[in-house]
C-alpha positions as CSV (number, residue, x, y, z in Angstrom):
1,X,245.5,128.1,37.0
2,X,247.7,130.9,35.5
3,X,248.4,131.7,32.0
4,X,251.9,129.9,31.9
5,X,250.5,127.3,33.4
6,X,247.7,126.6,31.1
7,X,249.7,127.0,28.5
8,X,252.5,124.2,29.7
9,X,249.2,121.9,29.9
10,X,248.0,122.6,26.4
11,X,251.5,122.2,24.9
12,X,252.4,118.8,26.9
13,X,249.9,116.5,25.3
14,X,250.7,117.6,21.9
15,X,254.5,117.6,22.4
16,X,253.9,114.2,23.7
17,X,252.2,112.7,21.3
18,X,254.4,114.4,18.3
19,X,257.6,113.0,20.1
20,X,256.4,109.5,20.5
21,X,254.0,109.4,16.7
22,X,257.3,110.1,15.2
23,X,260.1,108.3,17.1
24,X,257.5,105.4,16.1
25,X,257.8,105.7,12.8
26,X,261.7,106.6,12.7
27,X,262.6,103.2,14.7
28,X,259.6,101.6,12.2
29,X,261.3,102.7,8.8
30,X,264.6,101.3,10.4
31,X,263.3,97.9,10.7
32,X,261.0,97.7,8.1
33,X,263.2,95.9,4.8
34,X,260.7,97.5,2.5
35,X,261.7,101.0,3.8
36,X,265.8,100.5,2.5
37,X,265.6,102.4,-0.5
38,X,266.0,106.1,-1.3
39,X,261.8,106.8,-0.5
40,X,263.2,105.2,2.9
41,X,265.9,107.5,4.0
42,X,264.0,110.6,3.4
43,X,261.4,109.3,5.3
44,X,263.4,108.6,8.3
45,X,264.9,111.9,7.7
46,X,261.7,113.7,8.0
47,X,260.6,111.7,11.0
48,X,264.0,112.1,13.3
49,X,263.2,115.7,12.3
50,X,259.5,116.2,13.4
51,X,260.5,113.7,16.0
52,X,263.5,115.9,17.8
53,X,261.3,119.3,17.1
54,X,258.5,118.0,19.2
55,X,260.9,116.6,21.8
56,X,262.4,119.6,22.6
57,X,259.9,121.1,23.2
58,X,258.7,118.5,25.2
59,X,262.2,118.5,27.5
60,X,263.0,122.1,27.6
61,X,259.9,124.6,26.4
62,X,257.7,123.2,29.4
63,X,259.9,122.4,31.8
64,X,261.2,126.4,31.6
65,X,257.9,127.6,31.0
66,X,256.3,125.7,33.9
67,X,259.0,126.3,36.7
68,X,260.1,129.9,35.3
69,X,263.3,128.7,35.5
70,X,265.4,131.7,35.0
71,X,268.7,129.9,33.2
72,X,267.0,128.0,30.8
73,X,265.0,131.2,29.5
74,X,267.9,133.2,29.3
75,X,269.5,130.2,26.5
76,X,265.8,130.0,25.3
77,X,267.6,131.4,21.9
78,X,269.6,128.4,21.7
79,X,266.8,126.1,21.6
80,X,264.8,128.4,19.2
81,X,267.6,127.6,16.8
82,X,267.3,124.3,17.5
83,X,263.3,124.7,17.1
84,X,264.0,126.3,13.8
85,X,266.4,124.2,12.1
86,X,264.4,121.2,13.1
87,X,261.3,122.8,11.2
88,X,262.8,123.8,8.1
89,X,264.8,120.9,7.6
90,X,261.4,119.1,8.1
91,X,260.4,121.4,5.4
92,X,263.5,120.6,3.0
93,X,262.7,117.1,3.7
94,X,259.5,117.5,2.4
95,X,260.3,119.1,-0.6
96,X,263.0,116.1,-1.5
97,X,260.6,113.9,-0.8
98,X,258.2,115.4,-3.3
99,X,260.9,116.1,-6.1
100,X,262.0,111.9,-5.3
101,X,258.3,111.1,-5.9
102,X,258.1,113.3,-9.1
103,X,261.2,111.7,-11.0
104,X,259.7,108.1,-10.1
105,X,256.2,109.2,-11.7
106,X,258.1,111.4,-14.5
107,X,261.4,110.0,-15.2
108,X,261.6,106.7,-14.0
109,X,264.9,105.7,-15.9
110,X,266.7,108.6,-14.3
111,X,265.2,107.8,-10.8
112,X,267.4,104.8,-9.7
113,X,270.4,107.4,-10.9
114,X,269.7,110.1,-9.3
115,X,267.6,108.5,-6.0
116,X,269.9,105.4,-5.6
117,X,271.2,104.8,-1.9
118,X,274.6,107.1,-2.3
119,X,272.9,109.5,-4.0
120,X,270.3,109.6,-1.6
121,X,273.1,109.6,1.1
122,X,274.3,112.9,-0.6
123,X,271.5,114.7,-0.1
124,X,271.1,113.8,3.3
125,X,274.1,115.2,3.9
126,X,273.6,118.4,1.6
127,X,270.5,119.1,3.3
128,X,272.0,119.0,6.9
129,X,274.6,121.4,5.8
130,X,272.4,123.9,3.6
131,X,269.5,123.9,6.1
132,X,272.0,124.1,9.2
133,X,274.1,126.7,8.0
134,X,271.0,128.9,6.7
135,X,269.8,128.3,10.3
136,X,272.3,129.8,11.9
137,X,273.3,132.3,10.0
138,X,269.6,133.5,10.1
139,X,268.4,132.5,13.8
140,X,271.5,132.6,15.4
141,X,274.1,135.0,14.1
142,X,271.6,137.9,12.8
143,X,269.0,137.2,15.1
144,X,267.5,135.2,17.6
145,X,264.1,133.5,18.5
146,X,263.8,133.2,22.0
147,X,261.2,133.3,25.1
148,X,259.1,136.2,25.6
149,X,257.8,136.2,29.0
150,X,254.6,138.8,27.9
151,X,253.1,136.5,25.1
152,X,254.8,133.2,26.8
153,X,256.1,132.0,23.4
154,X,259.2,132.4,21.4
155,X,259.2,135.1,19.2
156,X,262.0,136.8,17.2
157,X,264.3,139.8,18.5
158,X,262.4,142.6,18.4
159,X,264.1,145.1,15.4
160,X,263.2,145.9,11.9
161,X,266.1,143.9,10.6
162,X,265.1,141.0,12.5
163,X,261.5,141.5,11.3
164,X,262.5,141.0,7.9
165,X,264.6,137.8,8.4
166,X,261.1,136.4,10.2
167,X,259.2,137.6,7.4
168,X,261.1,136.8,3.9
169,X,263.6,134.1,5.6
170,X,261.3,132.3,7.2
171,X,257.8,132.6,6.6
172,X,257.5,133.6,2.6
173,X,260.6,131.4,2.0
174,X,258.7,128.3,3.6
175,X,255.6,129.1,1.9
176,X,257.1,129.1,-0.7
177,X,258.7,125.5,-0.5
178,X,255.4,124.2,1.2
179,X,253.7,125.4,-2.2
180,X,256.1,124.0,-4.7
181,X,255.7,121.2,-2.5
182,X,252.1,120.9,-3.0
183,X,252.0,121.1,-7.0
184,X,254.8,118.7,-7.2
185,X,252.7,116.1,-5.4
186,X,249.8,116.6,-7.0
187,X,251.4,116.3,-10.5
188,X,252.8,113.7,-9.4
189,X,249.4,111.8,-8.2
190,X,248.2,113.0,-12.1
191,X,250.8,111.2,-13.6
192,X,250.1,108.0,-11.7
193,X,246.5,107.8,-12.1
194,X,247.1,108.2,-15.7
195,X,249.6,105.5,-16.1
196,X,246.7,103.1,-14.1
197,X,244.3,103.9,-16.3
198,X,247.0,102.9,-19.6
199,X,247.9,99.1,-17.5
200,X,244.1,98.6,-16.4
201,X,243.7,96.3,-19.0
202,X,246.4,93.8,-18.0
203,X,245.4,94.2,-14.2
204,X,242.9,92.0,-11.9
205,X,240.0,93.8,-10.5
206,X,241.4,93.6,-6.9
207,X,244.8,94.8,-8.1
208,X,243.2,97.6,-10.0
209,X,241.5,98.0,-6.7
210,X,244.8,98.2,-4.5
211,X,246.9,100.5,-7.3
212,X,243.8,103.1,-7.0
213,X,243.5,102.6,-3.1
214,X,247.0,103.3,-3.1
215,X,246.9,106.6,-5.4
216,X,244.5,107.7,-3.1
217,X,246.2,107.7,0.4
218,X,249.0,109.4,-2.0
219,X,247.0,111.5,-2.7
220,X,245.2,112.5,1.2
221,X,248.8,112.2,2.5
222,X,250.5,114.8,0.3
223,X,247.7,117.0,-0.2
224,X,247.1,117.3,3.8
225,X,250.8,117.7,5.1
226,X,251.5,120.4,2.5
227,X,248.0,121.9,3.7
228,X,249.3,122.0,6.9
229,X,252.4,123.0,6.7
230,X,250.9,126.0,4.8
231,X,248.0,126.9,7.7
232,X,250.2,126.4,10.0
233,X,252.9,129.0,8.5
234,X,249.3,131.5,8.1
235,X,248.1,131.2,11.5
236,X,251.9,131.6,13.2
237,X,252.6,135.0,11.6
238,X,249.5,136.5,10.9
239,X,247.6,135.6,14.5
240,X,249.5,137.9,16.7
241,X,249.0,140.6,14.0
242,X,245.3,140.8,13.6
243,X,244.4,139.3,17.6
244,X,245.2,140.7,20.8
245,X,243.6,137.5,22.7
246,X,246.7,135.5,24.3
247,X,244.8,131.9,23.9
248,X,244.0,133.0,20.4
249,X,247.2,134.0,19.5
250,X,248.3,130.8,21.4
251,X,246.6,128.2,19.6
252,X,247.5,129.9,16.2
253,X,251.7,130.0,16.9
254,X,253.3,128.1,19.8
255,X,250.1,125.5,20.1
256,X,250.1,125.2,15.8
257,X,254.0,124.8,15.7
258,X,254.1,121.7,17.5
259,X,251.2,120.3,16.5
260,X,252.1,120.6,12.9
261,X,255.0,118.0,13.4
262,X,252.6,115.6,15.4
263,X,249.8,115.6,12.5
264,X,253.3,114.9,10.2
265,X,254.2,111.7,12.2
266,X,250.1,110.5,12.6
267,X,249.4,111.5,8.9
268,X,252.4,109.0,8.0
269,X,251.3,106.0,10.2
270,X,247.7,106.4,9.1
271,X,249.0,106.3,5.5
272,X,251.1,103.5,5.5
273,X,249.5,99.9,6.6
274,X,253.4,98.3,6.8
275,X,254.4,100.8,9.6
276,X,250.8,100.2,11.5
277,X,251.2,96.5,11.4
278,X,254.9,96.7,12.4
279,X,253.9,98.9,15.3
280,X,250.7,96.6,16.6
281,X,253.3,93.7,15.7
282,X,251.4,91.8,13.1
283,X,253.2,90.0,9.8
284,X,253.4,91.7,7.1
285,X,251.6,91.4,4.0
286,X,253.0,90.9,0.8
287,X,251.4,93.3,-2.3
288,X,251.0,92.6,-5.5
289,X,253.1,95.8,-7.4
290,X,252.8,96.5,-10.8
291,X,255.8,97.3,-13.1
292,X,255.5,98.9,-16.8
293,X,258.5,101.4,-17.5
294,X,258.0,103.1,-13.9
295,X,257.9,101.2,-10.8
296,X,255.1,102.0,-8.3
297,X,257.5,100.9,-5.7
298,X,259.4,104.0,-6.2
299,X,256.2,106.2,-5.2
């Protein structure tokens, strides 16, 4: 088996798997009633983005890759636009997630304000338009990520200029985000451990069980994807420096960047029990919640 071939059976598994984790839980959070508030839409915003990243790949990377198709590699830059602007508004997503789940910890009489359905709606739509036209100013118009038949993964155009988009526009930009990201969830998780600890007292043991339960999938969830996001951003730019070996280098950018997306959809399944039990079609179960000027709904 050749090296393009090998690699076009590494990637389709993964690819695979991303696309159909993540349509999962898009179609889920569309059906699921407890999904139609402002934690909701971001959510399915995040999914249809990890969802169409892994899917192109899945429906153009290996198809070119495996059949050398010759016209599909010569518009490989159009699909790693698409590629990128899938990935950072993932990224975006992410972030408003975390800054939604901050104000309901934080400032829950502002959240329903600034988090209710239009407003949510509004940022959907400010987030399509910043991340899109960042995208293609940056990967399109300046520069271009495309095919490279020696490494058999996309990389960018090949000039200094170029090499500083890659490096400041993407990769210390999203670090940058995927950090913020981080220490937003994690005060966040502070915040509502400490408000458990000030309603313990008026709680059941099992409820007291369930809120800490809860706090702690918050916190595995959070702490994991931004911890991925991060090593996945490491390994993609700093692999092909510091290794010359093609599966090494493999595993740490093409391999990483689709994977990244499929531990984002499997991470949010695992996480939440109302999107398993939709998905092995059982009934719901009904929660006990817990309100005391915030409302652990919102988190």
């Amino acid at each position: 088996m050749d090296s393009v071939s090998a690699t076009v059976f590494a990637l389709l598994p993964i690819t695979l798997l991303g696309s159909i984790l993540n349509w999962s839980v898009f179609y889920s959070i569309h059906k699921l009633s407890s999904f139609n508030n402002s934690f909701g839409f971001l959510s399915a915003n995040q999914a249809f983005s990890d969802a169409l990243h892994s899917t192109t790949f899945l429906l153009y990377f290996c198809p070119m890759a495996f059949f050398n198709e010759p016209h599909m590699k010569h518009f490989s830059h159009y699909c790693g636009f698409l590629l990128l602007f899938c990935y950072e508004l993932s990224v975006m997503t992410h972030f408003t997630i975390s800054i939604n789940r901050f104000f309901a910890a934080w400032a829950p009489f502002y959240y329903e304000k600034m988090f209710s359905l239009k407003s949510t709606r509004m940022i959907l739509v400010i987030l399509w338009v910043y991340t899109g036209s960042v995208a293609w100013l940056f990967y399109q118009y300046f520069c271009h990520l495309y095919y490279d038949e020696e490494t058999h993964f996309f990389t960018f155009t090949k000039t200094e200029f170029c090499g500083q988009i890659g490096w400041y526009g993407d990769f210390l930009k999203n670090a940058a985000f995927v950090a913020i990201i981080v220490g937003l969830d994690v005060l966040t998780v502070l915040r509502v451990r400490h408000m458990t600890k000030k309603v313990s007292t008026s709680m059941s043991e099992d409820t007291q069980h369930n809120f800490t339960a809860r706090d702690i999938r918050f916190l595995k969830q959070t702490v994991f994807q931004g911890s991925v996001f991060m090593l996945e951003l490491l390994t993609y730019f700093f692999f092909p420096i510091y290794f010359k070996n093609q599966w090494i280098v493999f595993l740490g950018t093409s391999f990483a960047w689709v994977a990244v997306h499929a531990a984002d959809g499997m991470v949010v399944i695992v996480c939440n029990p109302e999107i398993r039990r939709f998905l092995m079609c059982k009934k719901p179960m009904h929660q006990v919640s817990v309100t005391r000027s915030f409302n652990t709904q919102n988190l």
